[in-house]
VOLO-419003 format. One record per atom (N, C-alpha, C, O): residue in three letters; x, y, z. Coordinates in steps of 0.2 Angstrom, whole numbers, plus 5000, padded with zeros to 4 digits. Atoms other than C-alpha are relative to their C-alpha. Layout:
% VOLO-419003
alaXYZ...
***
This chain:
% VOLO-419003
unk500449945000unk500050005000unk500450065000unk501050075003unk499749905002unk500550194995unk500250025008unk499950005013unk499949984994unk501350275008unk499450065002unk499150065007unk500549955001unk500250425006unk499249965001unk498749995005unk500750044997unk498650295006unk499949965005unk499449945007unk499750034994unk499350205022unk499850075005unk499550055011unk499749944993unk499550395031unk498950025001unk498650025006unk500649965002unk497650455024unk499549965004unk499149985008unk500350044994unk496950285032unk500149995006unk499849955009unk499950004995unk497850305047unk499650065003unk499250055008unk500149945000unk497350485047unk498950005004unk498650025009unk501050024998unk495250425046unk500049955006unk499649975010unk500250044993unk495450265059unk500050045005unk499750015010unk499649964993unk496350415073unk499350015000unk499049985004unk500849954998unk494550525071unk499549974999unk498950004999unk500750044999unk493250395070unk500049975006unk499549945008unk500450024992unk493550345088unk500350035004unk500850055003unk499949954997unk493750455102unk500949975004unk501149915005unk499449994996unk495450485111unk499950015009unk499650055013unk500050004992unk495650425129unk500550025002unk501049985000unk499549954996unk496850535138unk500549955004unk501149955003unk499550055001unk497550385148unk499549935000unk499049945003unk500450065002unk496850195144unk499949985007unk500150005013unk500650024991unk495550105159unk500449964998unk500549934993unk499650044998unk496750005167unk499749985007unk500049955011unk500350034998unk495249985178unk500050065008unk499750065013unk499849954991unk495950145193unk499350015000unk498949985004unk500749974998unk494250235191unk499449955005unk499049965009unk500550064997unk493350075196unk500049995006unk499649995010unk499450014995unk494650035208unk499650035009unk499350015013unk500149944995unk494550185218unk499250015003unk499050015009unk500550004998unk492750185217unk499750085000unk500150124996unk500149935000unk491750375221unk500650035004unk500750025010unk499449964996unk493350475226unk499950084998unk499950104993unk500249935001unk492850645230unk500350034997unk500950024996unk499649945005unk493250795218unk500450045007unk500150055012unk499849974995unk494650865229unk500449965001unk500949985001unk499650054997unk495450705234unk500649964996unk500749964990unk499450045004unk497150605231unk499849925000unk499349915003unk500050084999unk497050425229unk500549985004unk500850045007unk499550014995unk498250335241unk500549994997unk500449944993unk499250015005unk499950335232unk500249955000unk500549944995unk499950075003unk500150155235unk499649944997unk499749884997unk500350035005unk498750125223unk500050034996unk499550044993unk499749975007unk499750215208unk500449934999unk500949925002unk499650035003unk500250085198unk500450004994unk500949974994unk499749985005unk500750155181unk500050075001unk499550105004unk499949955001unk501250315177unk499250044997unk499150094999unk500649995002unk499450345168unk499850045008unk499750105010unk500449994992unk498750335187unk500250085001unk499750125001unk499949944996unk499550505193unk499550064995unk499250104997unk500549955003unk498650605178unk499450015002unk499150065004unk500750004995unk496950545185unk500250035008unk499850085010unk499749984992unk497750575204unk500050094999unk499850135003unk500049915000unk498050765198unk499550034996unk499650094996unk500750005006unk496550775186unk499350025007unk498950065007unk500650004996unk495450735201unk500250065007unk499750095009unk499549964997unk496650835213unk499950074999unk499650105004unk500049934999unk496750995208unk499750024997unk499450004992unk500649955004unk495851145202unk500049994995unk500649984992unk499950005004unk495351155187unk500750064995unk501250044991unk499349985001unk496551285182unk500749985001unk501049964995unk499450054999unk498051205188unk500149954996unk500749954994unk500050075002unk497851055180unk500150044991unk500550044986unk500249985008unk497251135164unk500950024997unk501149994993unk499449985001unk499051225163unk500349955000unk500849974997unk499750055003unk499751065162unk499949954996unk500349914993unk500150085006unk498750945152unk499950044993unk499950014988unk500049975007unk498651075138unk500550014995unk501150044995unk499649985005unk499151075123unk499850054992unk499450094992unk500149945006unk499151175104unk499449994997unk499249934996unk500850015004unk497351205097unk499649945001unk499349925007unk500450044997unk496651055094unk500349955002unk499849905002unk499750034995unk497950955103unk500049924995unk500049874997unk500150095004unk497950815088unk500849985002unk500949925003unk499450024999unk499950815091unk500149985010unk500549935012unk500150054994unk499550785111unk499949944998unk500349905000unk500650075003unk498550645104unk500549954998unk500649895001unk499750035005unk499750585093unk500649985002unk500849925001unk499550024993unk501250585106unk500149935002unk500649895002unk500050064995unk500550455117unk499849954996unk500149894997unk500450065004unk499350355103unk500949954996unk501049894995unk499950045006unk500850325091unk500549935003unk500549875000unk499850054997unk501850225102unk499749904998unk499949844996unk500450064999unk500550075103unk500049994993unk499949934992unk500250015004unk500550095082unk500949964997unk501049944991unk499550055001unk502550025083unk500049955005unk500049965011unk500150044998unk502449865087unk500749955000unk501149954996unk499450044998unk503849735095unk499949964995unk499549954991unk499850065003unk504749585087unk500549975005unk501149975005unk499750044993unk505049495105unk500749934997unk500549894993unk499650054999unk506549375104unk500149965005unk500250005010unk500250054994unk506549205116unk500649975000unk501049984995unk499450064997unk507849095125unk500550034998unk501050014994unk499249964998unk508949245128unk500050005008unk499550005012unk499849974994unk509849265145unk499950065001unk500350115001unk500149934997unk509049395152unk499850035007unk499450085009unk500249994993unk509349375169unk500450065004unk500350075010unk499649964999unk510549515170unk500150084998unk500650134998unk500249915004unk509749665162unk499950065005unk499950125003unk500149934997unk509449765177unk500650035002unk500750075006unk499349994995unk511249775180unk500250074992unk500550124993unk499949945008unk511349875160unk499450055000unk499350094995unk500549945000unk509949995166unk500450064999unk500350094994unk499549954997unk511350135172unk500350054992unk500750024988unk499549955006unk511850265157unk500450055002unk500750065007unk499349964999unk512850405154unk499450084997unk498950074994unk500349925005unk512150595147unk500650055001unk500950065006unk499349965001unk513550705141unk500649975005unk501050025007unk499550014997unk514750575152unk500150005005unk500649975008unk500350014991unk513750595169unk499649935001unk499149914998unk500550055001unk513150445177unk499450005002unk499350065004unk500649984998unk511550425180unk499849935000unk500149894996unk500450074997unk510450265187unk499749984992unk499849934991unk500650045003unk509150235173unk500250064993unk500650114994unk499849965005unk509150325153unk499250054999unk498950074994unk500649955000unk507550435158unk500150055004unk500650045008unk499749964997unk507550595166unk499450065002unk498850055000unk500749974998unk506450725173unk499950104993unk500050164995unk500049945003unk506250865158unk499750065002unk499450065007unk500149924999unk505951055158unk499150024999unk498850034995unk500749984999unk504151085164unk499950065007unk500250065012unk499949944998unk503651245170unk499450005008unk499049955009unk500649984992unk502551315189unk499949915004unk499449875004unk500150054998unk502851155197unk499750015007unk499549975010unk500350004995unk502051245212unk499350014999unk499150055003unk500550015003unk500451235206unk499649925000unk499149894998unk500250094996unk500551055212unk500249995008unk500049955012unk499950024992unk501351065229unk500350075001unk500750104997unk499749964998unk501751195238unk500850015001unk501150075002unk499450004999unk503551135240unk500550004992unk501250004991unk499949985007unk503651155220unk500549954998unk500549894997unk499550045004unk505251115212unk500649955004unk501049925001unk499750024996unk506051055227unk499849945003unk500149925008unk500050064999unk505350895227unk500249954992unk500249894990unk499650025006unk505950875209unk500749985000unk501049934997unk499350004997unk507550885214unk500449965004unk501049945004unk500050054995unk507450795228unk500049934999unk500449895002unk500250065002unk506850655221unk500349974994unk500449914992unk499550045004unk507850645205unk500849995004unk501249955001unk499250034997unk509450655218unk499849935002unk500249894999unk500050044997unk508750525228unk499949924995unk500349874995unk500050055008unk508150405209unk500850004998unk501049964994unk499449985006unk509950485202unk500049984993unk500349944990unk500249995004unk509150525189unk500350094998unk500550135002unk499749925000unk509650715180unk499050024998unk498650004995unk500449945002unk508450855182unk500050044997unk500650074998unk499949965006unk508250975169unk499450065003unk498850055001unk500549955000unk507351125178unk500050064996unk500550104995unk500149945003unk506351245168unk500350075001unk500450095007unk500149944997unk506751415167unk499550055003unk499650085008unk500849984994unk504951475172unk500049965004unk499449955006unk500350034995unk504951365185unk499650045006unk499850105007unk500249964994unk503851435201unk500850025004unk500850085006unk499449984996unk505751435211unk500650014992unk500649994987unk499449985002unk507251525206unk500649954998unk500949925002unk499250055001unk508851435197unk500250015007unk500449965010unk499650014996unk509551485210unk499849965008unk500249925011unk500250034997unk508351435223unk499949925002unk499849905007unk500050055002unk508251255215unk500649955001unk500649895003unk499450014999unk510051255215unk500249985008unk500649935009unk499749984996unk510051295233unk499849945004unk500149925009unk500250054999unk508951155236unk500249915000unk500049865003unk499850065000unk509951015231unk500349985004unk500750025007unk499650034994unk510550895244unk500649974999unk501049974994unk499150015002unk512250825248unk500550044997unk500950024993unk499549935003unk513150985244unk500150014995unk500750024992unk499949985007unk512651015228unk500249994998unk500650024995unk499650045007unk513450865219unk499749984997unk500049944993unk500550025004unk512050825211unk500250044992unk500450094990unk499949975008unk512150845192unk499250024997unk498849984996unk500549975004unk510850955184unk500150044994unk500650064993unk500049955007unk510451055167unk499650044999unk499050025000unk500849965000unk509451205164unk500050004993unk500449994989unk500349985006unk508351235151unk500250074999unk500550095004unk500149944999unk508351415145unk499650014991unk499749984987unk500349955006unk507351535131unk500650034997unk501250035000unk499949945003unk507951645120unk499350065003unk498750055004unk500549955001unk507251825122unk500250054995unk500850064994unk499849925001unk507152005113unk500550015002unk501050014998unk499549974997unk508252065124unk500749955003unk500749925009unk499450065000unk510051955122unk500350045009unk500650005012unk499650004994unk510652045139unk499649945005unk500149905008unk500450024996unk509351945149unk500149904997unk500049865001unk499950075000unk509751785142unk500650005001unk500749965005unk499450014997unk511551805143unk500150025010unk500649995014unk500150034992unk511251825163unk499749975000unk500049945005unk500250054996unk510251695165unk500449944997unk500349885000unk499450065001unk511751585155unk500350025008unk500449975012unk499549994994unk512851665170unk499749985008unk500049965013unk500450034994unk511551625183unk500049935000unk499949915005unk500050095003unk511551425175unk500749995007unk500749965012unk499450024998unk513351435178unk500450005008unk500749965010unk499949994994unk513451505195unk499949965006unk500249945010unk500450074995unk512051385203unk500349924997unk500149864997unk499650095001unk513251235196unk499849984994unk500349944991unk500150065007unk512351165180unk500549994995unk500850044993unk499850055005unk513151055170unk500150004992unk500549984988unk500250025006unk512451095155unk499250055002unk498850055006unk500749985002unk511151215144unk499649964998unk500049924995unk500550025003unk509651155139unk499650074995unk499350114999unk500049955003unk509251285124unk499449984996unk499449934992unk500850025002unk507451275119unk500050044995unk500250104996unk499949965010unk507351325098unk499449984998unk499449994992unk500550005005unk505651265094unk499450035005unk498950005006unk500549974999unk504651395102unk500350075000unk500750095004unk499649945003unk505051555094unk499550075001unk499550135000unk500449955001unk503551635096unk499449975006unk499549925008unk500450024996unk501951625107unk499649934997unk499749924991unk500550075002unk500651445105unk499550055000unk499550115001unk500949985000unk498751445103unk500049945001unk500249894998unk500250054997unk498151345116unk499350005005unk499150025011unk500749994996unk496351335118unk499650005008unk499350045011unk500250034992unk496051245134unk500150045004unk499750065008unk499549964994unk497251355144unk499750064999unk499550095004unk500249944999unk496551505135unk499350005003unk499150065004unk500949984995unk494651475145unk500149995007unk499749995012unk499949984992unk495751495160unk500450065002unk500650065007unk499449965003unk496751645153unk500549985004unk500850035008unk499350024998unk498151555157unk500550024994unk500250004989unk499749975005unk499651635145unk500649945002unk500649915007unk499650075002unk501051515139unk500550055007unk500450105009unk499749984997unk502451515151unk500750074998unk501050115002unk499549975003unk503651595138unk499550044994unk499150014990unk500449965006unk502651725126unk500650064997unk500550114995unk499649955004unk504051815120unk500249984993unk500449934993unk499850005005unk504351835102unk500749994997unk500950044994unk499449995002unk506151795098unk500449994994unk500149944990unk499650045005unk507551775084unk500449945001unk501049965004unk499650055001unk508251605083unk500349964995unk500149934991unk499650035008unk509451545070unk500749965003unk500949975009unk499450014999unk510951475070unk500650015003unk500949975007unk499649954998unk512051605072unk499850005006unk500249995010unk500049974992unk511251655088unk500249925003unk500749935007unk499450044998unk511851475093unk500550005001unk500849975004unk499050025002unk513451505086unk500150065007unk500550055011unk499849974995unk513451655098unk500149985007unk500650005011unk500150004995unk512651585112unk500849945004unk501149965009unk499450035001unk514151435111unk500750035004unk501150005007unk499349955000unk515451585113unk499950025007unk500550025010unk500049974993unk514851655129unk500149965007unk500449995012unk499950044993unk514851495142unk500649944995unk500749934989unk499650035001unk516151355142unk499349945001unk499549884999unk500650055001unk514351245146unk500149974995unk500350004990unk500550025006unk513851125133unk499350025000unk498950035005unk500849965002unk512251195123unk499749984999unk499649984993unk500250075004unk511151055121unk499250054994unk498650054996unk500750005003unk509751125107unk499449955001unk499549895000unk500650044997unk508051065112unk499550024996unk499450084996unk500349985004unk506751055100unk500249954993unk499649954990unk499850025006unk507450965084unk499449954997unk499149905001unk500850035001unk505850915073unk500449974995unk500550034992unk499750035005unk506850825059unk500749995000unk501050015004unk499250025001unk508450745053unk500350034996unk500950014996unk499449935003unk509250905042unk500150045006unk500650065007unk499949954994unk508950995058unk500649975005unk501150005006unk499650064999unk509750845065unk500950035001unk501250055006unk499549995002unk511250855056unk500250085000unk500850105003unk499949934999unk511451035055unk500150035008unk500450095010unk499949994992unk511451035073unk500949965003unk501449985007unk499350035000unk512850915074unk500550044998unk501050065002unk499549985002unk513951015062unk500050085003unk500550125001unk499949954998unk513551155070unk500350015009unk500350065012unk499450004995unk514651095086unk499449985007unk499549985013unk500650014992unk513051045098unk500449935003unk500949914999unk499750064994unk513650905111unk499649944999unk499849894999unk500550035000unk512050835110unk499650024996unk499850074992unk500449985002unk510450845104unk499449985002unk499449935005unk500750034995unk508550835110unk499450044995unk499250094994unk500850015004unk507050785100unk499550005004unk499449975009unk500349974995unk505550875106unk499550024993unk499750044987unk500449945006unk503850935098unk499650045007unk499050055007unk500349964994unk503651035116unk499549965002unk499050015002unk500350024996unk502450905124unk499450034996unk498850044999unk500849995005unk501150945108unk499750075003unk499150095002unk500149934997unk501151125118unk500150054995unk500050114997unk499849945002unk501751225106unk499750014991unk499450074990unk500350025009unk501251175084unk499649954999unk500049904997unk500650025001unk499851095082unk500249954993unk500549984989unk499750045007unk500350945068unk500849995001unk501249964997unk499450035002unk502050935072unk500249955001unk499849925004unk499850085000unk503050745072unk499850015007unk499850065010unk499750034994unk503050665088unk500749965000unk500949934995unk499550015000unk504550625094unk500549914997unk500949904993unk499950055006unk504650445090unk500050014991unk500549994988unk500149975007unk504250505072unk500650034998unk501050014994unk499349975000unk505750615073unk500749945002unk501249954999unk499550035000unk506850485079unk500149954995unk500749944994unk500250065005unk506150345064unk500550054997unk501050024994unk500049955008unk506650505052unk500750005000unk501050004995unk499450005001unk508450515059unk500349944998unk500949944995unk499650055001unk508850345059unk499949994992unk500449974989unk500250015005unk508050325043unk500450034995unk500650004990unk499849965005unk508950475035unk500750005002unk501149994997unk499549974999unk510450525045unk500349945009unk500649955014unk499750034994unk510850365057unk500650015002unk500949975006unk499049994999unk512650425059unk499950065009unk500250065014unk500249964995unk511950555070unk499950005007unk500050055010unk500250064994unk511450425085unk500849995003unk500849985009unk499450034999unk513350385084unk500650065001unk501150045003unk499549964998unk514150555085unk499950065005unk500350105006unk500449964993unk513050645100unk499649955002unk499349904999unk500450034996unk512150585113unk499350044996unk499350094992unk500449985004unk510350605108unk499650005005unk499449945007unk500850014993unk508750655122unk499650044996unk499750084992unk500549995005unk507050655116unk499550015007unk499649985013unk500350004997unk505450695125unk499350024997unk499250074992unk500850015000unk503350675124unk499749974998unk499849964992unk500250084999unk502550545126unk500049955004unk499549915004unk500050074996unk503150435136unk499650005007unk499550045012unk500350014993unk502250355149unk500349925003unk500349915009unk500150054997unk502750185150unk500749964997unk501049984992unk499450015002unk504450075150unk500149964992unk500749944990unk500250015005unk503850015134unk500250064993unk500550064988unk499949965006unk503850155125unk501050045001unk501350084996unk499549994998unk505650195133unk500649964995unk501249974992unk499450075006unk506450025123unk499950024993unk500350004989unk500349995008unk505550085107unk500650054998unk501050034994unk499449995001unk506850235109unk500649994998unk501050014993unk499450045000unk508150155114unk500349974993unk500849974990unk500050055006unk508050045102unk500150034993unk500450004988unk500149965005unk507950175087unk500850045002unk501150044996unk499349974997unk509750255096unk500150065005unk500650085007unk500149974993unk509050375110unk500549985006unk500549935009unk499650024993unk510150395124unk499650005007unk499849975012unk500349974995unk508850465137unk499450014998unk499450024992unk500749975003unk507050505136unk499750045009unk499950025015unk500149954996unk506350655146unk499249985001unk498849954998unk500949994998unk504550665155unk499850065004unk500150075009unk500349934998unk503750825159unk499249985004unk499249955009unk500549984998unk501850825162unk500149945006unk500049955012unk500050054996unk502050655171unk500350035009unk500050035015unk499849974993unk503250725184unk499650065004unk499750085010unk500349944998unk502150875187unk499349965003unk499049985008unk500550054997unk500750745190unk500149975007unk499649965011unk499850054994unk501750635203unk500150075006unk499850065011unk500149954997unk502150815210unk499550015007unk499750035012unk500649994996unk500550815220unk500049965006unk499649965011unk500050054994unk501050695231unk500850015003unk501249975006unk499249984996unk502750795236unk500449954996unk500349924990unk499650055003unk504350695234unk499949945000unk500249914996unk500150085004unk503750525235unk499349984997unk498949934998unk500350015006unk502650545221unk500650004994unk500649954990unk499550015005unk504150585211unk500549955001unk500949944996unk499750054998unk505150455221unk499749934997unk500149884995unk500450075002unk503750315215unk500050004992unk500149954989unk499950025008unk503650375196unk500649984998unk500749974992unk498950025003unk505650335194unk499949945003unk500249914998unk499950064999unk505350175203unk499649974996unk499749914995unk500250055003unk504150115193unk500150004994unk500149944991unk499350005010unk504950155174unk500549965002unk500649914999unk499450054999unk506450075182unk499849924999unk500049874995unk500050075001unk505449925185unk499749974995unk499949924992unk500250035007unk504449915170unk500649984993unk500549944988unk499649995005unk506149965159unk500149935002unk499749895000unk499650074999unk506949805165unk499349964999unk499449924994unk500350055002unk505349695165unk499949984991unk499949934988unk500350015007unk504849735149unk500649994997unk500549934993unk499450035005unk506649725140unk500149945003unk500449914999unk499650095000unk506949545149unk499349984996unk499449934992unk500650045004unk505149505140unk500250014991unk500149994986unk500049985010unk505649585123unk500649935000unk500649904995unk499350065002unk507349455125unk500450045000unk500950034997unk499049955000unk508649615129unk500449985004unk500250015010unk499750014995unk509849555139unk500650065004unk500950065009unk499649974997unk510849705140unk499650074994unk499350064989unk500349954999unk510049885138unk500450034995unk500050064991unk499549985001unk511649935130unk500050004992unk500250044988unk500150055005unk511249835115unk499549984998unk499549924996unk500850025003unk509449855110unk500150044994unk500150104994unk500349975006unk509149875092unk499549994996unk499149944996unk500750025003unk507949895080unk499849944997unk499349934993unk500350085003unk507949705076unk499650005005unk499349945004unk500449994998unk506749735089unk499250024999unk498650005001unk500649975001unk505649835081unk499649994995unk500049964992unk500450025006unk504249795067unk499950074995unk499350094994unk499949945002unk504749955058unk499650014994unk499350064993unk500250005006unk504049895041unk499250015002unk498850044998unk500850004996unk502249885051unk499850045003unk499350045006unk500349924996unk502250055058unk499350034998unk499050065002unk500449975001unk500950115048unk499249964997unk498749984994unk500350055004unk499949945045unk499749995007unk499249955007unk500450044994unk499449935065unk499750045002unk499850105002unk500549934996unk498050025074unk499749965005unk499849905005unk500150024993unk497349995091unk499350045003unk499150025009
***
């Protein structure tokens, strides 16, 4: 079948049935009438899905709204979470795979870190707990796991900073914008650098403000609404001013890809902003298919982190497996959020546990070494669910 007659009937089966937010794994039932207002007991979260409901039912509507929204009509939300289930495994048996939780452990630009997932750049985490991002912190010290806090966070870089335990050897990276005014971002590189990180996280695919319905019936305004110029060259600048690496965040294809690489980046991080920011853009899987497809050399000369989407240690091996180093989670964290730090203390232990169960059922024995003979790549656009 035409690939173009493949996209068009995938396109028709997506809108003839409706879109469930996260799949009945049976909690609603579970829980039974739980007051509007109410937490669930945290040691009846069993998958990551769970905490969306837990913060759904939780908080105000405002709050909530602010984080589960996304671009217009949110088909690239949609599309995120759905497409996953639409790549399908090619499980292999009567491997040894008793020794896979020991290849959990990666590297990101050379730092270690327990597991290859991470807590990405999401914005007002107080707006779920009063103790905000300092349970983000906390908790990915305690998982060692790396944190990537927002620059809009509700707490200050520096405040964030000031937060971490163990005398601030924790390894962190900030995000940061472009604005207008280059003086203002060149302080908030010197502010990165001061409070310790590691490493920018330099967000290039939101250049201008979104349209985001849902949020605007609570006039909620994007975290970042400034209009700015991004190109290149202002990388090539930003590069000159700190001795950080620049990680560009955002790359929606594989020219971008490449041109990122030869443009001196360290890394690179696939990203269609959590379906928050253009409406129709890939999801990140999608992006990752396009490089290995076009530009697999890319996989092999930078570390490569990707985020939205993930919920589950399933769709974690799908990466992996494609050449991802790392995959980020935003809305999820801001979900577990609500239940302080051992909310985000249980969402790391349970990706851990699922990454490892799921790769000993796929047949990986070593984490290290999953590739896309895994994958049913040819049947990506032949499966629906």
């Amino acid at each position: 079948m035409h690939f173009l007659t493949r996209f068009l009937f995938l396109s028709t089966a997506l809108a003839a049935r409706p879109f469930i937010n996260e799949p009945d794994t049976g909690f609603e039932e579970y829980l039974g009438d739980l007051a509007k207002g109410t937490l669930p007991p945290l040691d009846d979260i069993r998958g990551i899905p769970d905490f969306d409901y837990a913060a759904r039912n939780y908080l105000n509507s405002s709050s909530y709204t602010f984080y589960r929204t996304g671009a217009a009509g949110e088909w690239s939300y949609r599309n995120n979470l759905e497409i996953f289930q639409r790549l399908r495994f090619i499980p292999r048996v009567l491997n040894d795979v008793s020794k896979v939780a020991s290849t959990l452990p990666t590297t990101i630009l050379g730092y270690n870190f327990s597991a290859p997932f991470f807590i990405a750049p999401a914005t007002r985490a107080g707006l779920g707990h009063e103790r905000a991002e300092l349970n983000l912190v906390e908790g990915a010290f305690a998982g060692n796991i790396l944190y990537v806090p927002a620059l809009y966070a509700t707490l200050s870089i520096e405040a964030i900073a000031a937060g971490k335990p163990n005398n601030a050897s924790q390894v962190t990276f900030q995000q940061l914008y472009a604005a207008s005014n280059m003086t203002i971002v060149e302080q908030n590189i010197r502010r990165a650098e001061k409070a310790g990180s590691k490493a920018i996280v330099f967000t290039i695919d939101a250049p201008a403000t979104s349209t985001r319905h849902r949020a605007a019936r609570y006039t909620l305004g994007n975290a970042n609404s400034d209009t700015s110029v991004l190109t290149w060259d202002l990388y090539a600048h930003l590069r000159n001013l700190t001795s950080l690496p620049i990680i560009p965040k955002g790359i929606n294809n594989a020219a971008d890809a490449v041109r990122a690489v030869e443009a001196g980046a360290p890394a690179i991080y696939i990203s269609n902003h959590g379906g928050r920011q253009l409406d129709g853009s890939p999801s990140p899987l999608e992006i990752a298919m396009e490089i290995y497809e076009k530009a697999p050399e890319v996989f092999k000369k930078v570390d490569v982190l990707a985020d939205s989407g993930i919920r589950y240690g399933t769709d974690v091996l799908k990466m992996l497996a494609l050449g991802v180093k790392a995959v980020g989670l935003g809305r999820p964290f801001m979900y577990s959020n609500v239940y302080g730090v051992d909310g985000v203390k249980k969402l790391i232990e349970i990706l851990k546990t699922e990454i490892v169960a799921d790769a000993a059922n796929l047949g990986v024995a070593d984490l290290k070494n999953i590739t896309t003979d895994y994958l049913n790549l040819a049947g990506m656009y032949q499966n629906f669910v």
